[in-house]
C-alpha positions in Angstrom: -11.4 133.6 68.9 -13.0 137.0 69.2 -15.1 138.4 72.1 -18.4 139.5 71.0 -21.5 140.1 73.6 -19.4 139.1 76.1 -18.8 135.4 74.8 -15.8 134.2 73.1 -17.2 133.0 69.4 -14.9 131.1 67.1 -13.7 131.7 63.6 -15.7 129.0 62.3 -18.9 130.4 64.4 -17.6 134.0 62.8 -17.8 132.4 59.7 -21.0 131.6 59.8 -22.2 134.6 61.0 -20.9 136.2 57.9 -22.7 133.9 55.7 -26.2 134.4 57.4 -25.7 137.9 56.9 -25.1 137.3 53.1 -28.2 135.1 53.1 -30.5 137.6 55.2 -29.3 140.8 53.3 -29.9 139.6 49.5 -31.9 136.7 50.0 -30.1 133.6 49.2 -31.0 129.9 50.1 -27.8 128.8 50.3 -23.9 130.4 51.0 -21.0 128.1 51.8 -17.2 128.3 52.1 -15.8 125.2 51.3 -12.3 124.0 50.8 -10.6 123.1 47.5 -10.9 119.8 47.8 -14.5 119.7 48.7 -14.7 119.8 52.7 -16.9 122.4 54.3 -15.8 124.7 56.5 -18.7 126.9 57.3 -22.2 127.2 55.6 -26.0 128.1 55.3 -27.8 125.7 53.8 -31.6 124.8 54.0 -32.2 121.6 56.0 -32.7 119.4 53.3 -29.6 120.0 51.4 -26.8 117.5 51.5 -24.3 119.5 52.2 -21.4 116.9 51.4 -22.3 116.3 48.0 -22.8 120.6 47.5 -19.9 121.4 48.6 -18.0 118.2 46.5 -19.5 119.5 43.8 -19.1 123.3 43.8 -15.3 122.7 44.2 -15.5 120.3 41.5 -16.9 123.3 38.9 -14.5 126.1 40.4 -11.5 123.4 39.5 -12.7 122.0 36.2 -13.2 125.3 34.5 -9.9 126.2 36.1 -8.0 123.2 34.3 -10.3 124.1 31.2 -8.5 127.6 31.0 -5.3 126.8 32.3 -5.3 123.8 29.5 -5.9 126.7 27.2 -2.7 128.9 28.2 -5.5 131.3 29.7 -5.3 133.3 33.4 -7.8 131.2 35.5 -11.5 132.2 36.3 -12.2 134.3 39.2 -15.5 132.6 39.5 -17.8 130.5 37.5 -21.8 131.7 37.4 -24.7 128.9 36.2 -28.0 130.0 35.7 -31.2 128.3 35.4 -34.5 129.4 34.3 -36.3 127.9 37.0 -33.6 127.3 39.6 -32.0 130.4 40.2 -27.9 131.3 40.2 -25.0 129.7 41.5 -21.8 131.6 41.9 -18.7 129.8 43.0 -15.6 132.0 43.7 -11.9 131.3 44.7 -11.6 133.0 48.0 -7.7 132.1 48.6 -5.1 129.2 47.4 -7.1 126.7 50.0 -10.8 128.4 50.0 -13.8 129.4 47.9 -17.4 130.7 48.1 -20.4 129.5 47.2 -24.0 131.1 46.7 -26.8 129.5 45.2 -30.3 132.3 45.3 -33.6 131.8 43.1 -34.0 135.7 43.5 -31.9 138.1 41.3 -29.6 137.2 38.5 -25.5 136.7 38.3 -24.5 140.7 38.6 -26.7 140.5 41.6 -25.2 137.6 43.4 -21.9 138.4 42.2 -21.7 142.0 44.0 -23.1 140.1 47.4 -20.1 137.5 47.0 -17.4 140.4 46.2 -18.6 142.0 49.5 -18.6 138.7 51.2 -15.1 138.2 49.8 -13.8 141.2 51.3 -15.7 140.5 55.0 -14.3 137.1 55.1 -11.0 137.8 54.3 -11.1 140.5 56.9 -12.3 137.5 59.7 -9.3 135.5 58.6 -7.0 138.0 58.3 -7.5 139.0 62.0 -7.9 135.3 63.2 -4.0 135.1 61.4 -2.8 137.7 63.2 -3.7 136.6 66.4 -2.2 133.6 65.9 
């Protein structure tokens, strides 16, 4: 836990504050750190989303293109990028062994998203980095 403002916020709570500042700074709909499996851990997603079957899902890509290469005798991805005419990016990025990040925006293209989820990267890794030490 850290104190910020006087109030003790968690690393789950600092987690999310991290990915609303990714959202508010380059404008995207929808951030989430998920687990490898699938689980979410912390996110920003519209209210509509289902944010089970997003975060299912995005792990499911990150790890099939990783078997894909890994089937090949290749190094693994560092992230996979989709993009849609209509529907924008998605960027899905191993964070750790246990962790990656997702971003999904309708604004900007992949080189775009891509630097905002490096940055993230580096900011999150930071909030667990000091959450581990104070363990």
């Amino acid at each position: 836990m850290k104190l910020q403002g006087g109030k003790y916020i968690s690393i789950v709570g600092q987690l999310r504050e991290e990915l609303d500042r990714l959202s508010r700074e380059y404008d995207i709909e929808i951030t989430a750190l998920v687990s490898r499996s699938g689980v979410p851990i912390a996110w920003h997603l519209p209210d509509e989303s289902s944010l089970e079957t997003f975060a299912t899902l995005s792990a499911t890509i990150l790890g099939a293109s990783e078997v894909v290469y890994s089937g090949l005798g290749r190094p693994t991805p560092q992230r996979v990028t989709i993009e849609s005419e209509a529907g924008g990016t998605f960027v899905a990025s191993g964070l750790d062994k246990k962790t990656i990040i997702v971003a999904m925006s309708k604004n900007g293209g992949y080189v775009r998203l891509t630097e905002a989820i490096k940055e993230a990267e580096h900011r999150i890794k930071e909030v667990l980095s000091s959450e581990r030490a104070e363990l």
